[in-house]
C-alpha positions in Angstrom: -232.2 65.6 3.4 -228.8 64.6 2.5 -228.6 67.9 -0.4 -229.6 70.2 2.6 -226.7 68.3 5.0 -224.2 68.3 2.0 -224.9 72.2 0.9 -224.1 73.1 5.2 -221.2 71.4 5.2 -220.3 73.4 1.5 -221.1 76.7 3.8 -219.1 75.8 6.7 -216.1 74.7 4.3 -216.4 78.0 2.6 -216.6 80.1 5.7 -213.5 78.3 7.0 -211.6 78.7 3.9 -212.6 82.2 4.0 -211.5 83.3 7.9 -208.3 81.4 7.5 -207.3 83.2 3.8 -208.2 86.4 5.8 -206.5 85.3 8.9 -202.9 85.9 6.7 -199.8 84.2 8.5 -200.6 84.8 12.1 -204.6 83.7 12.8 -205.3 87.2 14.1 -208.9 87.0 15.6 -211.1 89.5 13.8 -211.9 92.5 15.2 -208.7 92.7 17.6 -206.7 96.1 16.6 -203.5 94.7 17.5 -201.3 91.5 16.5 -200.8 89.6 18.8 -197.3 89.0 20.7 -195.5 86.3 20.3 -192.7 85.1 22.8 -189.1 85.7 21.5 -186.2 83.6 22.7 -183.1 85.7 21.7 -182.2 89.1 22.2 -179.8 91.8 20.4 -176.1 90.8 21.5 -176.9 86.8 21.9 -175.0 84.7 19.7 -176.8 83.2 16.5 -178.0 80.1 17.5 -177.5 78.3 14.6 -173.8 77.3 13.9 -174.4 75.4 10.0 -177.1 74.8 8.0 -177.6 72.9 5.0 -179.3 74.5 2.1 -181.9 72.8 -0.2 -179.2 72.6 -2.6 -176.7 70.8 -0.7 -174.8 73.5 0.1 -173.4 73.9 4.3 -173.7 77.0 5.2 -171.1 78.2 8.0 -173.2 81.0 9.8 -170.7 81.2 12.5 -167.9 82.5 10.4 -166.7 85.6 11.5 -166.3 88.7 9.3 -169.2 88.8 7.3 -173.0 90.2 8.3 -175.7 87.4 7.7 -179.8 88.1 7.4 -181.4 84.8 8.5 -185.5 84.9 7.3 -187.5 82.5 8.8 -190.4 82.7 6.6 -193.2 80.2 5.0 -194.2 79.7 1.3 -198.2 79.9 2.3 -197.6 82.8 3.8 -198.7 85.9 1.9 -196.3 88.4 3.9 -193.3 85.8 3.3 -194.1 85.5 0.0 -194.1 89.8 -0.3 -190.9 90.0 1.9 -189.1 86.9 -0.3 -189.7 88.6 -3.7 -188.9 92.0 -2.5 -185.2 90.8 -0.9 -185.1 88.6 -4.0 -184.6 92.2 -5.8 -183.0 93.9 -3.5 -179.1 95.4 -3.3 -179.2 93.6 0.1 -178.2 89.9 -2.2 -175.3 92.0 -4.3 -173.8 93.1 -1.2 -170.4 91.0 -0.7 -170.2 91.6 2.9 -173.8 90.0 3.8 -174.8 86.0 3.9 -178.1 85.9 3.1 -180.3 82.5 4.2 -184.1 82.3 4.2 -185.1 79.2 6.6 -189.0 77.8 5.3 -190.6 76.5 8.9 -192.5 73.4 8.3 -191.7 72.5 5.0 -190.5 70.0 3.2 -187.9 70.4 0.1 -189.5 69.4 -2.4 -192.5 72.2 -2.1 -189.4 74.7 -1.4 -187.6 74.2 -4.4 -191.2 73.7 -7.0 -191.6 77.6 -4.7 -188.4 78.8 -5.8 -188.6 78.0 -9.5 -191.5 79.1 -10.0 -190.9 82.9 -8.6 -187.1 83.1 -9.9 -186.1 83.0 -6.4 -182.2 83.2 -5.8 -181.6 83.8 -2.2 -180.1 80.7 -0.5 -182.8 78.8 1.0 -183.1 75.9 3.6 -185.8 74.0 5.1 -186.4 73.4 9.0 -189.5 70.9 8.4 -189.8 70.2 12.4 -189.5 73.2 13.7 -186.2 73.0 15.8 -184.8 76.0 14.2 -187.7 78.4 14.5 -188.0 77.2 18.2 -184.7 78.7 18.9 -186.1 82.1 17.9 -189.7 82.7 18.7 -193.1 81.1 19.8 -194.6 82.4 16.6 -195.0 84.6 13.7 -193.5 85.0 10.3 -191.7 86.5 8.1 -189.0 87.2 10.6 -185.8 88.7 9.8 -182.8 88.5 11.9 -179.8 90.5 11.2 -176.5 89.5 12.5 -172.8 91.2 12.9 -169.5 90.2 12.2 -168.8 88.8 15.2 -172.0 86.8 15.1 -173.7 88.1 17.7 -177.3 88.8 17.0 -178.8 93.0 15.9 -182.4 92.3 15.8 -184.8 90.5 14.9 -188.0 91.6 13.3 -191.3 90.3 12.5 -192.1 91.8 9.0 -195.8 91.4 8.4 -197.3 94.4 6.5 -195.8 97.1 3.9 -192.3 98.3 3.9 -191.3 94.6 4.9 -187.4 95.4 3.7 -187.6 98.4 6.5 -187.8 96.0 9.3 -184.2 94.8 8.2 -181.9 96.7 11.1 -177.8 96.7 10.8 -177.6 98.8 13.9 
């Protein structure tokens, strides 16, 4: 009796392990053709909403400086899409370029897992850590990897959701 209880509960385990690795970063319900939406909170031509940040390195971040483009990601390590869209920006011309701060924001996280997550992929963007959700409230109900792109004069492009393929084509300057 308690080998036929034990080897259900191995089933259901592994089922749920199963739909939730499938699920990616967004628990899409199977069968439903389209992602679902997610309420945003700013819009192009709203000021960043974010005025410093401090990276996991110590380093204070002043995102309202004027005169410089800045690509905010809002992303997760367990996510497989972040994960894509971090190493793909991590070798991109977008880091090289000298007239665009680059900050990748880990929701829910604390620093220790974002810095073992960095070393071990080579990661060099700047990263921080927003482990109670305050920051990504600002933005959006839900979904990640987001990108935001920002002008000079701080005032918000767009902002993306870059789940899929082509994740570095969701980054808009215009």
């Amino acid at each position: 009796m308690v080998k036929t209880n034990n080897n259900m509960i191995k089933r259901i385990l592994f089922s749920a392990l199963i739909a939730v690795s499938l699920s990616a970063c967004q628990a899409i319900p199977t069968g439903q053709p389209q992602a679902p939406v997610f309420d945003e909170y700013i819009n192009g031509g709203d000021i960043l909403p974010i005025d410093k940040i401090t990276t996991i390195d110590g380093e204070v971040l002043d995102l309202h400086q004027l005169g410089k483009r800045k690509l905010v990601v809002l992303f997760a390590t367990w996510c497989t899409d972040s994960n894509s869209l971090m190493l793909a920006l991590n070798e991109s011309s977008v880091l090289k370029d000298n007239n665009i701060d680059v900050v990748a924001i880990s929701r829910e996280e604390d620093l220790e897992t974002i810095s073992a997550w960095r070393d071990k992929r080579g990661i060099t963007i700047k990263l921080a850590t927003d482990v109670d959700r305050s920051i990504y409230k600002r933005f959006a109900s839900g979904g990640i990897p987001r990108v935001i792109t920002v002008g000079e004069n701080n005032k918000i492009i767009k902002m993306n959701l870059a789940e899929g393929q082509q994740q570095l084509e969701k980054i808009v300057w215009q």
